[in-house]
N, C-alpha and C positions, 0 to 999 in steps of 0.2 A: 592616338599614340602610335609612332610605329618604331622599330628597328634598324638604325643602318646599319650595314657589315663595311664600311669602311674602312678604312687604317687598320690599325693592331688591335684590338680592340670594340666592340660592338658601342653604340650610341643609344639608350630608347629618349625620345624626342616628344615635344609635341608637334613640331615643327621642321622637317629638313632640307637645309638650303645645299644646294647644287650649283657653287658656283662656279662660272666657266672655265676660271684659271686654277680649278682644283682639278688636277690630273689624281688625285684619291679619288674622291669621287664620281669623279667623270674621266676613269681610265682609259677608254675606247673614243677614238676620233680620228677622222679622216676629212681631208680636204677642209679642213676648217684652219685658221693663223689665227694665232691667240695677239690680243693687244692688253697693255694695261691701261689706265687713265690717272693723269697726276691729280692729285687733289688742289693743286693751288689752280684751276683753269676754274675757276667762276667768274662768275657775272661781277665788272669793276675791280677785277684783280690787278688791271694795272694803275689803278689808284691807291693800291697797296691790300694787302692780304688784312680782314676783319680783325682788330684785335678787341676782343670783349672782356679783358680782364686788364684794366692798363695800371702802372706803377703807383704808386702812392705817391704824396707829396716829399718833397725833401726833408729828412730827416723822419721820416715815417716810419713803421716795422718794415712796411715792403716796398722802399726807397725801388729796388729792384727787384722785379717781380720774376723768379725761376720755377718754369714746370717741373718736371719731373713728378709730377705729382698724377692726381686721380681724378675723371668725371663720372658718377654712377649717379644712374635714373631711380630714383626710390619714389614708386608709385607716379603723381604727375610733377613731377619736381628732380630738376637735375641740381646733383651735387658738386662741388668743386673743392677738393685739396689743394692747395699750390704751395710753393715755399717763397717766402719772403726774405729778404737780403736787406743791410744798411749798407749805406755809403762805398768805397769801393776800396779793393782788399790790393794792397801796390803788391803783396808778397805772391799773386797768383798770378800765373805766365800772360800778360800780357794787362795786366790790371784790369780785370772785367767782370770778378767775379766778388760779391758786398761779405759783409761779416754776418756770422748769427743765422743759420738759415731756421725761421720759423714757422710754425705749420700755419697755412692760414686758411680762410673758408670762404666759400660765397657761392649763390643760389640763383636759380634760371628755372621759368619756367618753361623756356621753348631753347633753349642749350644755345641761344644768339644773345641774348639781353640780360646781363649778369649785373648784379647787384652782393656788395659786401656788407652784408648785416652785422650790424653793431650788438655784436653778442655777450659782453659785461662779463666777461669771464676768466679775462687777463689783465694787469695791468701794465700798459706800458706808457713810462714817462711821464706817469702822474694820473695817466685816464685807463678807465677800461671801455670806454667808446669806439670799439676797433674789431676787425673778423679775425681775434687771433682764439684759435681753438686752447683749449684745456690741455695743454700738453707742457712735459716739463722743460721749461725756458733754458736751462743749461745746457741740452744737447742742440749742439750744432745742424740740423737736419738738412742733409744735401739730397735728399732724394724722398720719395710715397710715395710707395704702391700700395691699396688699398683697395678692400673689396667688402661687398657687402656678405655677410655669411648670414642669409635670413634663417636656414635650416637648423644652424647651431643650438641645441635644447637650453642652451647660458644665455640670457638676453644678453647680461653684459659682453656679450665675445663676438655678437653680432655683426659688429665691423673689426675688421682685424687691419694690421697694418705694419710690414716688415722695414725695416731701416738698420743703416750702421751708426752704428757713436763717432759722432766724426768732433774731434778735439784740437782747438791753438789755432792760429791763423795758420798756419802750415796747411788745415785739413787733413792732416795724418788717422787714418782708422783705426781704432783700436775694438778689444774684445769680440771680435765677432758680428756674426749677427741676430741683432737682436729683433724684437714682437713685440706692441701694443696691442689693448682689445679695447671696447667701445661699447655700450649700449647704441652710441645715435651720432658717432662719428665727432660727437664736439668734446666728450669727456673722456680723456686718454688713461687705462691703467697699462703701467710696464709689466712687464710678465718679472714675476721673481725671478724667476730662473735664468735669467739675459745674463750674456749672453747661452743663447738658444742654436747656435752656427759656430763652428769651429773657426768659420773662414769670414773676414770683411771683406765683403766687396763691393764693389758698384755696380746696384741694379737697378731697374727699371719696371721689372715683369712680374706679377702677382696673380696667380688664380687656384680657384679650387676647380679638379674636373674628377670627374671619376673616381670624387670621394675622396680624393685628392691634393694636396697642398704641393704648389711649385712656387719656386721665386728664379728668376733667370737674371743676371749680368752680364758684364766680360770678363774674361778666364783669370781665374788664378793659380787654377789647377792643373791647368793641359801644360805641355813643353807646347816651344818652339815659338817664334816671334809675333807679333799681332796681337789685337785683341779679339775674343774668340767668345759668343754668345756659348757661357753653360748653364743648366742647370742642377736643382739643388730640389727633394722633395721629402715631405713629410705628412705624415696620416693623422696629426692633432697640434699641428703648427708650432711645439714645443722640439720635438723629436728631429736633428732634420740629419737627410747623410752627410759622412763625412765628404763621401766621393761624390762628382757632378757627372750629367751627361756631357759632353759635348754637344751640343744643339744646333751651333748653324757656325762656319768659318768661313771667310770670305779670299785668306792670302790664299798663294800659292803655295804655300812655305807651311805645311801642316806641324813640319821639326825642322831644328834649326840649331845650328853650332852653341856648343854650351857658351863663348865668349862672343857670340853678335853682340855688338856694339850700338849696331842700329835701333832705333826706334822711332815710333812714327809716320814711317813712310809706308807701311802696305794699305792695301784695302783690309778693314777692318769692321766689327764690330763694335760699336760705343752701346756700352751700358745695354748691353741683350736689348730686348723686346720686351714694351708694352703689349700687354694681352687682352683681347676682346673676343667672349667665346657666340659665336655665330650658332648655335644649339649642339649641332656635328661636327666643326670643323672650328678652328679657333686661329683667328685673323692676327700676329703679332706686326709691329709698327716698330722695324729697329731704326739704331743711329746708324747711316752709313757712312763711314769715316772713309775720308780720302787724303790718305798719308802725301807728307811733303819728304821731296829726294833728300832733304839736310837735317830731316829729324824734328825740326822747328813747331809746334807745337801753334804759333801764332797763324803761320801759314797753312792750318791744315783745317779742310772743307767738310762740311756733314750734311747728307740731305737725309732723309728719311727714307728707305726700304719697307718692300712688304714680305713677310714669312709668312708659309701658313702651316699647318702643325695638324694631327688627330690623336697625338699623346699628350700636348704640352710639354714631352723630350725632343722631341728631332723635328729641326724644320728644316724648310725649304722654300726659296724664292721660284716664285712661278716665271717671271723674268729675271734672271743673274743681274744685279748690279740698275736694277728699273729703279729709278726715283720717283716715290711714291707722291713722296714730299718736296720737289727742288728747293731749295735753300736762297737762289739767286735773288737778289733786290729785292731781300724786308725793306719794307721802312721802316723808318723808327730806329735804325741798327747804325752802331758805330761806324765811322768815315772811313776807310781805308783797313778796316778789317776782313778778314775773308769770310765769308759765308755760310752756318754752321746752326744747325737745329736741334731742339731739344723733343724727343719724345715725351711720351705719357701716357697711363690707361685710360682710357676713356673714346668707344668709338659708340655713334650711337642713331639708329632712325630714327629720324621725327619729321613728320608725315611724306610729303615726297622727297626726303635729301637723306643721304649720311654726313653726320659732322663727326669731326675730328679735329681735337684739341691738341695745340702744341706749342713750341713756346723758342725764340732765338737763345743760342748756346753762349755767346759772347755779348756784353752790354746789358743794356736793361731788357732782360723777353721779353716783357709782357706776354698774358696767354693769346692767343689766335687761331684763327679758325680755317680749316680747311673743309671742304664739303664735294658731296658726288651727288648727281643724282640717284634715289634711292636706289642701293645694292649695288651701282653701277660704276664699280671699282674695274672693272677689264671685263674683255667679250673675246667671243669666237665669231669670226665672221668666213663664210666662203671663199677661197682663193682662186679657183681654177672652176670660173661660172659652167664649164661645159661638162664639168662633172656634179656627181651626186656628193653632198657636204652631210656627215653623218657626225652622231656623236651617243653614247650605248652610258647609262650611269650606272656604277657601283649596286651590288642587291639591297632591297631594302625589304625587311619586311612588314603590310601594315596591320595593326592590332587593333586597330577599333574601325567601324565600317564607315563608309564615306567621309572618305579623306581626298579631300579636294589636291587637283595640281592644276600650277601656274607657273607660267612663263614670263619672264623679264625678257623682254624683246623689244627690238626696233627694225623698221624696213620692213615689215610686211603688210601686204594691203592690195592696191589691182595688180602690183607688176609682181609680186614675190610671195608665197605662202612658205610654213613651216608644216610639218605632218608628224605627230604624235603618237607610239605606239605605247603598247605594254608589252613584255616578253617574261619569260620566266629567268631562273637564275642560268637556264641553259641559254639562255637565248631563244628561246623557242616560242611563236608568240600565244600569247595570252587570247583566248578566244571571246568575242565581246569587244576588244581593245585593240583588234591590231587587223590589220588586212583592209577590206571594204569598212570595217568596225572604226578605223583609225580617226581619230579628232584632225583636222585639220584646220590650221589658223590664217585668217588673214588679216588680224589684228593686231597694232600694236599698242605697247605701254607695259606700265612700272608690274599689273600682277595680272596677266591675260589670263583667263580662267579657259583648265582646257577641258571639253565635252566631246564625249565619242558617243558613237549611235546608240550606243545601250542603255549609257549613263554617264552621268556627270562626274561622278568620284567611284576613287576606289575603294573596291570588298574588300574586309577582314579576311587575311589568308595566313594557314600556315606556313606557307613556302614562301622565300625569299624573289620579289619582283624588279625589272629594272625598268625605265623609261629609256625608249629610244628614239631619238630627234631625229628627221633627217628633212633636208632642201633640194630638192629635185634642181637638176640641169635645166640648162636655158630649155624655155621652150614657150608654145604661145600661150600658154598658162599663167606661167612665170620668165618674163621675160628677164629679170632683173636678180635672178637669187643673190649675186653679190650685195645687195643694199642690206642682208637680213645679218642682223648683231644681236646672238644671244646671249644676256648678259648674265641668265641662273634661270633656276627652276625649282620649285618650290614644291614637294609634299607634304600637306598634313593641313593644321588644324586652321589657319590663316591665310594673308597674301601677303609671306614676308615678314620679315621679325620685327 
């Protein structure tokens, strides 16, 4: 178990990832250029992006299959929420989006090979032979976020699940917003008390952190034009504020003339941030909306962003405006339409990859799959080989004795090493761990274990520790320090979450 002192707020972890494009955590760096990496660059991506959740037959519940929904690993089995759609609604901007959105279900045991169990629970059209969850058929569901609450002392309340009452082919909101609970994610009770939110809105973003309940969308609360990721928080999922944070904006245009006419056109926020909590830091996956000059609604593009957050209030994109997710040539996606993705929660390891679930904004989604090699969302790599590349993490302190660190690295081996210190919260080093003491790598891969002369893992200590990385200049050593790409670093109880 240890401590971070990151962000606004202290972390205890069993686990703490250190990843490269966290400037919280990894506030000190030099001579290192940060990169991201898109998730659609896999193996046979230009044969079309994986889609493992595909639509149902015509006339089916999920004729048209829309994310917005959830993937959570419960034990060795991944979960799936999605929303299902009929046939196709002519009243929505561009006819692309079905009637009835209902909740639906289906299970993975390695989060690529999904299957929809026939769970006897609904009836529709005469059968209940279909993955439609226990949830009440009348409410239009255009969105779930859902999370598993295993600590909740209520078995029933274990999975929770925030949504708007969305009513009439119009899709107009009403009441707020409202809560479900769940013993086991298939049996839905509505909370009496719905709505539970003063405000409807469109969200995406669901998590408990720090004892904590958040739900994030885009703005309904802030002035001025765009749409604008805020958040909404409450201590027993019943209670929530009336006032949001502002969480992430993307226009130029923070306020804006009471009578703009305009809308559409800025860079924007769609539907806040899907949230996925990394132990420390917490990885949100928004829409990036990319406004058209005339307002038009049909011509307007969404890839997917990454935010990252240590409140669950205020985030922040490690690259402004990086497509996490490019949107460009789904297949499977309407002719002549523009470009446009749907987020979701659900980001997750399994064994050497991250997969992330997501789904097309216009036409039929289907869910699909994007993937990194394991952790290996963006790195830091050296720019100016003829100097020294350093990088100093955030304090941490650790409370149970031998506590292993590892490195996500690549490029190092005969022509490049990396060198590994301990320091204290001053900077000052750590004796045992830093000097002639210091670990030195010439290995790489997904969790390089690092050893210094005295020992393998770190002492149980009171005071707050920092790990500091650095890549020595060219030399005949290391001829090569540009090839070294740290991609995280890892304290505590594993190799990686």
């Amino acid at each position: 178990m240890l401590r971070v002192h990151g962000g606004p707020s202290e972390m205890q972890v069993q686990e703490a990832t250190f990843f490269a494009f966290d400037d919280v955590c990894i506030p000190f760096r030099t001579n290192f250029q940060l990169h991201l990496i898109h998730g659609k660059r896999t193996p046979g991506w230009r044969d079309g992006p994986t889609v493992v959740v595909p639509s149902g037959e015509p006339g089916a519940h999920d004729e048209q299959v829309h994310y917005y929904g959830s993937t959570i690993r419960v034990g060795d089995e991944f979960r799936m929420w999605y929303i299902g759609r009929v046939g196709c609604n002519p009243t929505w901007v561009g006819g692309y989006q079905g009637y009835d959105g209902r909740l639906c279900y289906a299970v993975s045991r390695d989060g690529i090979h999904w299957t929809k169990p026939e769970l006897g629970l609904v009836e529709y059209r005469g059968s209940t032979a279909n993955n439609l969850v226990d949830f009440p058929q009348h409410i239009d569901l255009g969105w779930a976020p859902i999370i598993h609450d295993a600590d909740d002392p209520d078995p029933d309340r274990r999975f929770k699940l925030a949504f708007t009452h969305r009513t009439g082919p119009s899709g107009n909101r009403r009441g707020g917003l409202c809560v479900a609970y769940s013993p086991n994610g298939l049996h839905w009770t509505l909370c009496p008390n719905n709505p539970v939110g003063s405000v409807a809105f469109e969200h995406s973003g669901l998590i408990k952190w720090n004892g904590c309940y958040y739900v994030n969308g885009h703005s309904v609360g802030h002035p001025g034009p765009g749409r604008k990721m805020e958040t909404y928080a409450s201590y027993d999922f019943e209670h929530w504020t009336e006032g949001s944070a502002l969480s992430l904006t993307r226009s130029p245009r923070i306020e804006g003339p009471d009578l703009e006419d305009r809308q559409n056109i800025w860079e924007e926020v769609h539907m806040g941030a899907g949230l996925h909590s990394w132990g420390n830091v917490i990885l949100g996956v928004y829409g990036q909306w990319h406004g058209y000059p005339y307002s038009d609604r049909r011509y307007v593009t969404i890839d997917l962003g990454l935010a990252i957050s240590h409140d669950a209030l205020h985030f922040h994109e490690p690259i402004p405006g990086f497509r996490f997710v490019p949107a460009f040539e789904e297949r499977d996606t309407r002719l002549g339409a523009a470009p446009a993705l749907q987020q979701g929660q659900g980001m997750e390891n399994v064994g050497d990859k991250t997969l992330y679930w997501y789904s097309v904004w216009r036409g039929d989604g289907q869910v699909r799959l994007a993937q990194w090699e394991r952790d290996r969302l963006g790195y830091v790599q050296p720019y100016a080989p003829a100097s020294r590349a350093q990088l100093i993490t955030c304090p941490f302190t650790v409370e149970s004795d031998g506590s292993p660190v590892h490195l996500n690295v690549s490029g190092l081996g005969e022509f490049a090493a990396a060198r590994v210190e301990v320091v204290d919260l001053h900077f000052r080093p750590l004796p045992g761990f830093s000097g002639d003491d210091a670990a030195t790598l010439r290995e790489s891969g997904l969790a390089v274990p690092v050893r210094w002369a005295s020992r393998n893992t770190l002492p149980a200590t009171d005071t707050p520790l920092r790990l500091k990385v650095d890549v020595d200049p060219v030399s005949r050593d290391c001829p090569r320090p540009d090839d070294v790409k740290i991609y995280a670093a890892y304290v505590g109880a594993a190799s990686g979450r």
